[in-house]
Every structure is written in structure tokens, then in C-alpha cells.
C-alpha positions as CSV (number, residue, x, y, z in Angstrom):
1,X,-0.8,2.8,7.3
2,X,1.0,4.9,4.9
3,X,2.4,8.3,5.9
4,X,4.2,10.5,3.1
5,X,6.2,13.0,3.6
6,X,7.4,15.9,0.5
7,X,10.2,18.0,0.8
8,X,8.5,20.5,-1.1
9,X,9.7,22.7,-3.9
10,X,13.1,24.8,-4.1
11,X,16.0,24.8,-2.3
12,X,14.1,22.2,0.2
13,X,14.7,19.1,-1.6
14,X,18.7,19.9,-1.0
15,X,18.4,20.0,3.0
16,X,19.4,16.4,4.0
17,X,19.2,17.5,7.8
18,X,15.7,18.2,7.4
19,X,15.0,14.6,5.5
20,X,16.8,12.9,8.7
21,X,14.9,15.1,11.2
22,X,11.2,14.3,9.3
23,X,12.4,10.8,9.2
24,X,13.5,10.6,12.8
25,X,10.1,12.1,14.0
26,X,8.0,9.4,12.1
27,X,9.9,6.2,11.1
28,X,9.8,3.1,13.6
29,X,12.4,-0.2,13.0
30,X,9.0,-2.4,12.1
31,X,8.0,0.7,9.4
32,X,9.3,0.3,5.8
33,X,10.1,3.1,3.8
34,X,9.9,4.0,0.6
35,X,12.3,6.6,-0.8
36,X,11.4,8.0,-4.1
37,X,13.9,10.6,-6.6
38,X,14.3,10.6,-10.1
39,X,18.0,11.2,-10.0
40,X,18.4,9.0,-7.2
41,X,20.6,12.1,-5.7
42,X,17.9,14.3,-4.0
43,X,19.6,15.1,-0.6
44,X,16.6,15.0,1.2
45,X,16.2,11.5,0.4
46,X,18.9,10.4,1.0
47,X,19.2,12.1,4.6
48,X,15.7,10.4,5.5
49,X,17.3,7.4,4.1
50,X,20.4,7.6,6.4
51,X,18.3,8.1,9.4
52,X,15.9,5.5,8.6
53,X,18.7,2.3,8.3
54,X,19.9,3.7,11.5
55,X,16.9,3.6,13.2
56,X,16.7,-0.3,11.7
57,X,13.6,0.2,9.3
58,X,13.8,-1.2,5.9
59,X,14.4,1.3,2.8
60,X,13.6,0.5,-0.6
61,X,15.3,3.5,-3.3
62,X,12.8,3.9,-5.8
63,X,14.9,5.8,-9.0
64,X,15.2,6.2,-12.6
65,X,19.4,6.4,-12.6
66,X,20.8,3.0,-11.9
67,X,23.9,3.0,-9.3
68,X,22.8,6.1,-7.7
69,X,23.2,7.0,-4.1
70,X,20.2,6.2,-3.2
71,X,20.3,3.0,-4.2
72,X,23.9,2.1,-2.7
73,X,22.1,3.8,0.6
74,X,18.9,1.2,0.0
75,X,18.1,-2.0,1.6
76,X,16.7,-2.4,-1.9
77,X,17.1,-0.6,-4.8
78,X,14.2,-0.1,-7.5
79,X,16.1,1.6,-9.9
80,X,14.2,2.2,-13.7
81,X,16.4,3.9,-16.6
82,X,13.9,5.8,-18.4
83,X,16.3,8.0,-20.8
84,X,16.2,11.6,-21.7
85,X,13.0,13.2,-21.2
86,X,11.0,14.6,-24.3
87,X,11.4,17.9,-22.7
88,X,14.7,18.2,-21.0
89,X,14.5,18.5,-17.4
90,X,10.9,17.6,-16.9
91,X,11.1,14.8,-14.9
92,X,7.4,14.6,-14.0
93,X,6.5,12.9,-17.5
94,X,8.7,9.8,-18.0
95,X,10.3,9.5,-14.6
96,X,7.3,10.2,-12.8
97,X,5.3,8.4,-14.7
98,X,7.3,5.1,-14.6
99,X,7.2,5.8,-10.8
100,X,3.7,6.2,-10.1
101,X,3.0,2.7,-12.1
102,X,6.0,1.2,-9.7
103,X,4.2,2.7,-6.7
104,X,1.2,1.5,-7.5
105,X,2.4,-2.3,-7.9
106,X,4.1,-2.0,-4.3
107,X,1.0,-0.7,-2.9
108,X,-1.0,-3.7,-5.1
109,X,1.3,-6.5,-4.0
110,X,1.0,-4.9,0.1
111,X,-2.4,-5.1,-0.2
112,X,-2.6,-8.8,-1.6
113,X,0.1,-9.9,1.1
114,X,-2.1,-8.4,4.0
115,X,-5.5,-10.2,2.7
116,X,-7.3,-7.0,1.4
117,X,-7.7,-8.9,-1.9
118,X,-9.9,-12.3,-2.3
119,X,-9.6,-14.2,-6.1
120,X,-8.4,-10.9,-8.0
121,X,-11.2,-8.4,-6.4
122,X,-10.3,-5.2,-3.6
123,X,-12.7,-6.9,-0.6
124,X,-10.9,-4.1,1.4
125,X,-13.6,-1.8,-0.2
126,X,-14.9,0.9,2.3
127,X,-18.4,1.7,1.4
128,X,-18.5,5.4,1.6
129,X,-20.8,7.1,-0.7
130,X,-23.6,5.2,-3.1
131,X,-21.2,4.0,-5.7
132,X,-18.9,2.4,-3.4
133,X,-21.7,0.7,-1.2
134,X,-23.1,-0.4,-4.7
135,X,-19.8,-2.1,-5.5
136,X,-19.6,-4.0,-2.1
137,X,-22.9,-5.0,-2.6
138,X,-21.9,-7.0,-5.9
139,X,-18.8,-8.1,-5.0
140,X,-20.5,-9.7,-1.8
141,X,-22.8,-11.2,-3.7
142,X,-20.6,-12.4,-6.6
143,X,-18.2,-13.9,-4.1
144,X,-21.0,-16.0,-2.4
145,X,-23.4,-16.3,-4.9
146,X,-26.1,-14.8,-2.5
147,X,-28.6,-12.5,-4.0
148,X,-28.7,-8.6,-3.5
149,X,-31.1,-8.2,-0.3
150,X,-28.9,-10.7,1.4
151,X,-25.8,-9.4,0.1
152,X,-27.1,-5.9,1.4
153,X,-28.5,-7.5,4.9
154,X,-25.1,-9.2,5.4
155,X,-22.8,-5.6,4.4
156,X,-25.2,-3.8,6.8
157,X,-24.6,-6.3,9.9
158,X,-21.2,-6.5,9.6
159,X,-20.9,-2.2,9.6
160,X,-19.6,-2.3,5.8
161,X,-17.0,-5.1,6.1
162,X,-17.0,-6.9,2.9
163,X,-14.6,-9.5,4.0
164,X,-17.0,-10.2,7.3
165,X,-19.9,-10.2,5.0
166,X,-18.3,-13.0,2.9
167,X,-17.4,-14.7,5.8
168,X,-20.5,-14.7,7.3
169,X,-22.3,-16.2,4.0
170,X,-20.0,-18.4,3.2
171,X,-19.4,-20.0,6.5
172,X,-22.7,-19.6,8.5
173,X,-21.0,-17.6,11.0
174,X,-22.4,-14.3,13.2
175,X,-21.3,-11.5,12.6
176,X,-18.7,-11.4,15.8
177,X,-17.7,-14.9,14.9
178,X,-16.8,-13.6,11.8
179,X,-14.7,-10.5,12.9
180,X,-13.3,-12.7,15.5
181,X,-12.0,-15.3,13.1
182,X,-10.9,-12.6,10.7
183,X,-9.0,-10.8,14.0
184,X,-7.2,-14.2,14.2
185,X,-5.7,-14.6,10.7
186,X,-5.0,-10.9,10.7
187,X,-7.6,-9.8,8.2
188,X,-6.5,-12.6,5.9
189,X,-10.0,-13.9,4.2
190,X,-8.6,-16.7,2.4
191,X,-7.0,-18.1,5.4
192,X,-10.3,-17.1,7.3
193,X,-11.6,-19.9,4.8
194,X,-9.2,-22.2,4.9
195,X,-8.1,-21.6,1.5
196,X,-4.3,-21.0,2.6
197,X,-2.4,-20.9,6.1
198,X,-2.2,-17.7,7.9
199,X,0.9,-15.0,7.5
């Protein structure tokens, strides 16, 4: 689950008690949080960073100003030097940019690491409006060879699950089998194959 938290615009983003406090209220020591400021100074950052390694989650400082406080506060520091802006003090083009694409490859590489990926496709699809079922449909049926109906017949037994669907056609299992040998490798399909050991 990912939870975000802002501190908003104006004088907001200087209140470091208020980054503890949100932290305190929502961050457990299994959790791993992501702080993110361009300047890598942002108080509120780094007050939900200070409450977060006390409470024994792990931080990763995600900024565009190497050696900044937030990443000498940071289990790990992500830290990008992206150079002036093209217009001075708008951060939302370079820096921003550069930290969408980062957040994008953690979210990328949590998703391959907790199995919602199978040989380079998103099996973690949920099918919730035409186009979306339409793409489950041809990623079951690419990934099993089966043809549309039973691609469709499988999606619609297992209640939209792509990786059960899979499972089920290329194992020969039911559909609770399916979920239930899924539920053991925690969601992990490949290992649900036997293609790799479970996490």
C-alpha cells in the first residue's frame, strides 16, 4: 500500500513538527518511506524523516542537491544533480521531472519484487472498465496461449485475477487451488510456477 502525504503550499513545507506529527500518525517500523525535496532541505521532510528512523522504518531521501540533509538524515540517499533550472526557481520542470521518472522506477522495481509482473507484462492488472478487462483478456491469453473465450471464461472464474487466471491455464488447477497456491508464495506467479523460489 502506498500512502502519501503533502505538506502543502506556503509556509507549510517549513513546519518540521507537523512532518514528525503526520509521520508519527501513519508510519510503522515494517513501512518504508520515501521522502522526496528538491533542495533536499524542506523542513517538513526532514521532520517526517527524523520521526520515521526513530520509529525504525527505513527512509530513502529522494533529492536533486547531493550532500543535503536529507540525505545525511536517509537510510539511503537518492540524490540527482539536475543544475539550474531553465527558469530560476521553478523546480517543477527539471527537478520534478527527474523525480517523477525516479519514482516511477521504485514503484516499477516494488512491483516486480512482490510478483505483480510475469516475463516483462503488469499481471497485477485490475480489470475495471472495458479497456482494462480487454487488456487482461490478451495478456491471459498471450501468456498461456489459450484463445479469447477461454481466456475470458478463466478471468471471469477467478473474479478478474490475471495471475489466477494464468495459473489456472497453465497448471490445470481450480480456481481456489489456484488462489491458494498463489496465497502461499505471496502473490509471486513465477514461483507459483516453479519458475523461481519464493521471497
Amino acid at each position: 500500500m502506498v500512502q502519501a502525504h503533502d505538506a502543502g503550499d506556503g509556509n507549510a513545507e517549513d513546519d518540521r513538527r507537523r512532518g514528525c506529527e503526520e509521520a508519527r500518525a501513519s508510519v510503522e517500523p515494517s513501512d518504508a518511506v520515501v521522502a522526496i525535496s528538491a533542495s533536499g532541505r524542506t523542513e517538513y521532510a526532514l521532520g517526517a524523516v527524523e520521526e520515521a528512523r526513530r520509529i525504525g522504518a527505513m527512509v530513502v531521501g529522494l533529492s536533486c542537491a547531493p550532500h543535503s540533509p536529507l540525505g545525511a538524515a536517509s537510510d539511503l540517499a537518492i540524490e540527482i544533480a539536475t543544475g539550474p533550472e531553465v527558469i530560476a526557481g521553478s523546480t517543477r520542470l527539471k527537478a520534478g521531472t527527474v523525480q517523477k521518472v525516479v519514482l516511477n522506477m521504485i514503484s516499477t522495481g516494488v512491483f516486480t519484487r512482490l510478483g505483480r509482473t510475469y516475463h516483462g507484462r503488469m499481471i497485477g492488472v485490475a480489470p475495471a472498465n472495458v479497456k482494462l478487462r480487454g487488456r487482461a483478456v490478451a495478456l491471459v491469453a498471450d501468456l498461456t496461449g489459450a484463445g479469447k473465450e477461454q481466456a475470458e471464461r478463466a478471468l471471469a472464474e477467478s473474479g478478474g485475477s490475471a495471475s489466477v487466471a494464468i495459473l489456472m491455464l497453465r497448471s490445470g488447477l481450480t480456481v481456489d487451488e489456484a488462489k491458494d497456491r498463489l496465497d502461499a508464495v505471496g502473490g509471486d506467479l513465477a514461483a507459483a510456477l516453479g519458475e523461481r523460489r519464493a521471497r
